[in-house]
DOVEX-837751 format. One record per residue: x, y, z of N, C-alpha, C, O in turn; residue in one letter. Coordinates in steps of 0.001 Angstrom, whole numbers, plus 500000, padded with zeros to 6 digits. Atoms other than C-alpha are relative to their C-alpha. Example, Ala and Ser with C-alpha at 12.3 -4.5 7.8 and 13.67 -1.06 7.14 Angstrom:
2
500890498810500000512300495500507800500900501200500000501936501181500665A/499180498810499940513670498940507140499230501090500730499739502198500899S/
//
This chain:
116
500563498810500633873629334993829661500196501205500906499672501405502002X/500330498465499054874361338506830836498988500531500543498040500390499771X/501360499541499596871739339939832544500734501494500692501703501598501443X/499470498590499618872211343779833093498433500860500097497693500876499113X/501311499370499910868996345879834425500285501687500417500879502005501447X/499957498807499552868845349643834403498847500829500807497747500290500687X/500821499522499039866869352031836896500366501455500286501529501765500541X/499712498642499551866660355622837595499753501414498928500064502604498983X/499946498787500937865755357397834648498418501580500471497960501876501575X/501379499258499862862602360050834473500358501179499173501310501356498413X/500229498545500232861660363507833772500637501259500564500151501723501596X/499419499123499244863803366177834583500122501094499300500201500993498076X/499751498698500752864222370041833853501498500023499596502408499287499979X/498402499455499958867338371587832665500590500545501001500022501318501772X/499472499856498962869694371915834793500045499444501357500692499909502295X/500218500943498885868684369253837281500855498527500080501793498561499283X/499139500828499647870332365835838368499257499052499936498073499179500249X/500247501579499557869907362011838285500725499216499748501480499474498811X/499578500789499711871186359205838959499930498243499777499630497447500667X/500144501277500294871289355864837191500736498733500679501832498824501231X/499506500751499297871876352817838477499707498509499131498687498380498454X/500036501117501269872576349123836460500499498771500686501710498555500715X/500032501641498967872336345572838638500800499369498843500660499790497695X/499537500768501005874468343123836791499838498566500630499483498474501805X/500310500634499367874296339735837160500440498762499495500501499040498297X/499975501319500971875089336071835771502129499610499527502736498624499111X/498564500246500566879064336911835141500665500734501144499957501416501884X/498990499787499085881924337781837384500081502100500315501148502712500282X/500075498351500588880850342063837323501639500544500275502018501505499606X/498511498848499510884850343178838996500582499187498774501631499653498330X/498735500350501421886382341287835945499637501020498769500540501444498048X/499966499108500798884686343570833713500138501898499890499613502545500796X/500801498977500462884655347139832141499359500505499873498915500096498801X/501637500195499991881567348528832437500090501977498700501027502762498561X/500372498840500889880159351682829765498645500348500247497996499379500641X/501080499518500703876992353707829199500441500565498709501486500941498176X/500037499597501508876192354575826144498390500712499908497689500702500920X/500991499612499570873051356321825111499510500341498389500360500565497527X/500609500096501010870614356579822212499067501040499731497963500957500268X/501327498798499647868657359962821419498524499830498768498657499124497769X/500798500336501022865581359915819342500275500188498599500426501363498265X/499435499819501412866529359336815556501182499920499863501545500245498733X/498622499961499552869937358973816593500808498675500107500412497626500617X/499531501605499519872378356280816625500377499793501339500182500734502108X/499030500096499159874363354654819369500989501164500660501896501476499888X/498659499940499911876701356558821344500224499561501045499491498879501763X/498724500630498411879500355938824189499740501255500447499822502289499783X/499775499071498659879103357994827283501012500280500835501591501351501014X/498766499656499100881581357144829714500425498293500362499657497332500409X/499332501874499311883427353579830878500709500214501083501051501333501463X/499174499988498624885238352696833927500528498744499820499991497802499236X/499659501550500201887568349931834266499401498856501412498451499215502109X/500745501409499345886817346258836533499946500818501664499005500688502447X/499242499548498653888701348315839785499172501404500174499243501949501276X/500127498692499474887052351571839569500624500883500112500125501862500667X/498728499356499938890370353155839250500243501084498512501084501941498239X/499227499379501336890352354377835798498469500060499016497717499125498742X/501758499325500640886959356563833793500661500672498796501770501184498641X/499522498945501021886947358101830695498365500098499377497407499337499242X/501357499592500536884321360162829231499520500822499017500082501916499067X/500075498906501079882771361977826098500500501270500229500891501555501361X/499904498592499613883415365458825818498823500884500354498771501917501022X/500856499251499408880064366105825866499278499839501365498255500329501843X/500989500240498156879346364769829541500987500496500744500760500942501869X/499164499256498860882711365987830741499624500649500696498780501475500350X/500240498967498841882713367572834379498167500090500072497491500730500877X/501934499660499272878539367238834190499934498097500944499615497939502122X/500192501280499937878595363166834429501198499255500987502407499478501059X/498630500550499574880366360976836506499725498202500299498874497844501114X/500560501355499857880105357143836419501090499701501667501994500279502270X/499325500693498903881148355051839302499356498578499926498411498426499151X/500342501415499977880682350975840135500230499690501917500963500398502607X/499877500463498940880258349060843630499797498670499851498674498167499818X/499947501493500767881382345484842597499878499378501740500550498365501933X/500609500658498793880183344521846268498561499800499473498065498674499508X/501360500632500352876728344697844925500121500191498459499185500661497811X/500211500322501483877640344246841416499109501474498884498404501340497883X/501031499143500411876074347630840484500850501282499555501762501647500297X/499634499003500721877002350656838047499362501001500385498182500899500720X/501074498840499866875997354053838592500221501014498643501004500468497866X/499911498300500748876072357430836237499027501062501053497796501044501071X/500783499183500218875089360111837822500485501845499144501449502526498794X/500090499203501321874316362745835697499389501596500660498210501887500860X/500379498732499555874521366458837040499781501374498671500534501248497705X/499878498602500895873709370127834797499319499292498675499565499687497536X/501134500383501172871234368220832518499119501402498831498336502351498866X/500710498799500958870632369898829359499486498999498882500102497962498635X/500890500355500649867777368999826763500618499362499171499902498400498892X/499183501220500594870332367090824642500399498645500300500698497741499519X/499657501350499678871018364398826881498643499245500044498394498190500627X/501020501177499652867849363219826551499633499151498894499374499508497744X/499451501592500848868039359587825090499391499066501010498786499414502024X/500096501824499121867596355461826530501713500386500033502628500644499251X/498571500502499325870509355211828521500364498804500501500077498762501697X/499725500955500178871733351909828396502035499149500941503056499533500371X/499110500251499297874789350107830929500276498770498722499453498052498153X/499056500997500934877189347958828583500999499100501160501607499333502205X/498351500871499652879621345250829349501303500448499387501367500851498226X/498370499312501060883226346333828201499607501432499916498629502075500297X/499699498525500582884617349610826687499455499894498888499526498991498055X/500554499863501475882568351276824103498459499262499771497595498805500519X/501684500299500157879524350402822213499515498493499735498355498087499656X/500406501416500622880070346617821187499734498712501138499916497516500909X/500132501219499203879313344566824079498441499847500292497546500451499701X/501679500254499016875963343457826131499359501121500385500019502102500729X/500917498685499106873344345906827408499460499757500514499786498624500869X/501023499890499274870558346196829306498805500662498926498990500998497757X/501393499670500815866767347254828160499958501555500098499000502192499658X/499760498627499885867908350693828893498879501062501156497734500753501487X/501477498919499242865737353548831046500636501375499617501837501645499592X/500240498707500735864816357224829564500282500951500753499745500799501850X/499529498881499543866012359972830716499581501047499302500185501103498231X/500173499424501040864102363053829217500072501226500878499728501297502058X/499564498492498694865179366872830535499427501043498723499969501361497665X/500784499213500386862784368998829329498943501158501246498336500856502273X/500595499121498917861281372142831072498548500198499674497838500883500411X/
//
């Protein structure tokens, strides 16, 4: 069973920074893909940003371009986003996926809400 745990969300103004972070655990983490994705209230699913197994290769919405930047450290098995120039839209459950995109495994997600 996958086991994927997220950490780092909170309360933040506009225009401020944080930094998520997503333990993985139970499966081989450098063989995979890893994604956020993110869920706003009333809102469906979306895709944020992915990275491939190596860390070598990101791709990301248009709307996190140049604010967001994921990264991975498959020494401790662990995903990051962090998330700079926070504006009152990104706030959603932000959620670490297995694979590219929205159809794989998640985590229980942590909130991120940027409100002044």
């Amino acid at each position: 069973e996958v086991q994927l745990v997220e950490s780092g969300g909170g309360l933040v103004q506009p225009g401020g920074s944080l930094r998520l972070s997503c333990a993985a655990s139970v499966f081989t983490f450098s063989s995979y893909g890893m994604s956020w994705v993110r869920q706003a209230p009333g809102k469906g699913l979306e895709w944020v940003s992915s990275v491939d197994g190596g860390g070598g290769v990101t791709r990301y919405s248009e709307s996190v371009k140049g604010r967001f930047t994921i990264s991975r450290d498959n020494a401790k098995n662990t995903l990051y986003l962090q998330l700079n120039s926070l504006k009152t839209e990104d706030t959603a459950m932000y959620y670490c996926a297995r694979g590219w995109g929205l159809g794989g495994p998640r985590g229980q997600g942590t909130q991120v809400t940027v409100s002044s």
